[in-house]
N, C-alpha and C positions, 0 to 999 in steps of 0.2 A: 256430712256436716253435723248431722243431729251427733254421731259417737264424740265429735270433739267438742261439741258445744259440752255435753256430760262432762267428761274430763275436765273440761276448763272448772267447768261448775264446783266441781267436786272436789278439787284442789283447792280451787279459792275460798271452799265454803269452810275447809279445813283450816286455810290459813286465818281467814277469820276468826273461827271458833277458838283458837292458840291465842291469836291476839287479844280476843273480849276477854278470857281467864285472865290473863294478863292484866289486863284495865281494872276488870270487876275485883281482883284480889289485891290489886294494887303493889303488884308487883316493883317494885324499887328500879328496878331496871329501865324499866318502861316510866315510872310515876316520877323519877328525879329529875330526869330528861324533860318531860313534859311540864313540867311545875317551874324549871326555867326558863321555857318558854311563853310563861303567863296562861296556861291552863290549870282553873281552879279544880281545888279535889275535889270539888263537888261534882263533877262534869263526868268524873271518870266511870263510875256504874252507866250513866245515862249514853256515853260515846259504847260502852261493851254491849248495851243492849241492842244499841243500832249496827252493831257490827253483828250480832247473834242476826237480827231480823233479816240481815243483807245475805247470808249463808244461807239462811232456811228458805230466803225468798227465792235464791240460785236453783236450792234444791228442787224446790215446788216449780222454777222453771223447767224440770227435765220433763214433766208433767203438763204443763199448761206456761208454753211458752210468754206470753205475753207477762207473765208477771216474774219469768227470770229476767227477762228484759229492763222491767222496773226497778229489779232490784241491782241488779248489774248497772245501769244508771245510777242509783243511788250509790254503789260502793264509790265509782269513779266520782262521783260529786263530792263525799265523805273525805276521801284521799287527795283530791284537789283541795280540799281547805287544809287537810294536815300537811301538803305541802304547802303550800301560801302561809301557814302557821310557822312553820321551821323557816321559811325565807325571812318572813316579818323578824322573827326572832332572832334574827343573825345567824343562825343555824344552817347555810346552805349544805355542807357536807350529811348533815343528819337528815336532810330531804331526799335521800336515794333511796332508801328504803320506800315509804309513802309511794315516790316516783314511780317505782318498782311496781308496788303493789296496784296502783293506778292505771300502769300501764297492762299490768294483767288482767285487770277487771275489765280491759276495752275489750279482749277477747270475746268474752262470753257476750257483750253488747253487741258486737259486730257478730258473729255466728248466729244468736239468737234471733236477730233480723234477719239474716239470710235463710233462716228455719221456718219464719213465720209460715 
């Protein structure tokens, strides 16, 4: 349990870390999308930070589970508003991704508990 909880970790923290460059540089890809769906520019450093924190907190999970756990919580909390975000906004097809990501981050929730 403990090798997969790592791996989950470690992928998702990756995928975060692609995603906050993305926010924090404001990326067009990511920021034109987002800005029709009524997230202000201002939001976007402050959402890449909290997406950095949730990575590092993964990581510092492999080490002292209890606080991958907090942070694995937090992504799936994070990714539940970005999709309620895209739903609200009429956006249902662009909620797969979020979905996606959401649903990866229960992994390391559900492992990390079972590791405790």
């Amino acid at each position: 349990m403990f090798l997969a909880y790592a791996i989950v970790a470690v992928v998702l923290s990756l995928l975060l870390a692609f995603s906050a460059v993305a926010d924090i540089t404001r990326d067009p890809k990511i920021t034109e999308g987002l800005k029709a769906l009524g997230v202000p520019d201002s939001w976007f450093l402050p959402l890449g930070l909290v997406k950095i924190a949730g990575a590092l907190g993964l990581l510092a999970g492999i080490a002292y589970r209890p606080l991958g756990i907090a942070a694995a919580t937090g992504v799936v909390l994070y990714f539940l508003g970005a999709v309620m975000t895209h739903v609200r906004g009429g956006d249902k097809k662009g909620s797969a991704t979020p979905a996606a990501i959401m649903l990866l981050a229960v992994a390391p929730l559900v492992l990390g508990v079972a590791t405790v």
